[in-house]
N, C-alpha and C positions, 0 to 999 in steps of 0.2 A: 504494500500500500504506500502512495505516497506519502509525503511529508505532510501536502498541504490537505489531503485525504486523514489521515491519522488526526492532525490540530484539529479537524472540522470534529469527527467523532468524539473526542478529547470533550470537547466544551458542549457539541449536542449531549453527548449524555450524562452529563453535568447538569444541564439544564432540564434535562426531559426525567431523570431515574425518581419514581416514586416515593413519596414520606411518606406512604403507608404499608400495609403490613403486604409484603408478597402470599401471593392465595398459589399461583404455578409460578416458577421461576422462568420453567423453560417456556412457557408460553410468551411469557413477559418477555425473556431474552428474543426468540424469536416477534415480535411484534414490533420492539423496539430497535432490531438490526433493520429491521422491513419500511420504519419510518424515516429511519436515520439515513439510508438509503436514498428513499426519497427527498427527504429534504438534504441534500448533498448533494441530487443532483438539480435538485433547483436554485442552488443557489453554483452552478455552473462544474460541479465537479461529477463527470460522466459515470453511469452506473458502470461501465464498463471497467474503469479506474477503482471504481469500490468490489468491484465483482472478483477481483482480482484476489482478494484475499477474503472473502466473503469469513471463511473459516476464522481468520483475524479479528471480525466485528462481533462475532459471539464471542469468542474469548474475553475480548477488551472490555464488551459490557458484564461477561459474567465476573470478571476481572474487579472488575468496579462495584459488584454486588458484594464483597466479602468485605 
């Protein structure tokens, strides 16, 4: 993943990971790769660019879960 791919993830799910109590994790984790996705690429950075480490964007947000 790139650099400026990783910084965007970084700070979305920063902003986006819930303050309340996880009910499924993995649903969460998959729902939240799926949006972070999307807004990544609207804000100019190609799904194709994210797609590349897909496997990367679960990690980093399960990452961020502990």
């Amino acid at each position: 993943m790139s650099k400026r791919g990783s910084d965007f993830l970084y700070h979305w799910i920063s902003e986006h990971l819930p303050d309340t109590p996880i009910i499924d994790p993995v649903l969460m984790v998959i729902d939240m790769a799926t949006d972070a996705k999307r807004a990544a690429e609207s804000e100019g950075i190609p799904g194709q660019e994210m797609d590349e480490e897909i496997g990367a964007i679960y990690e980093f947000i399960m990452r961020d879960l502990r």
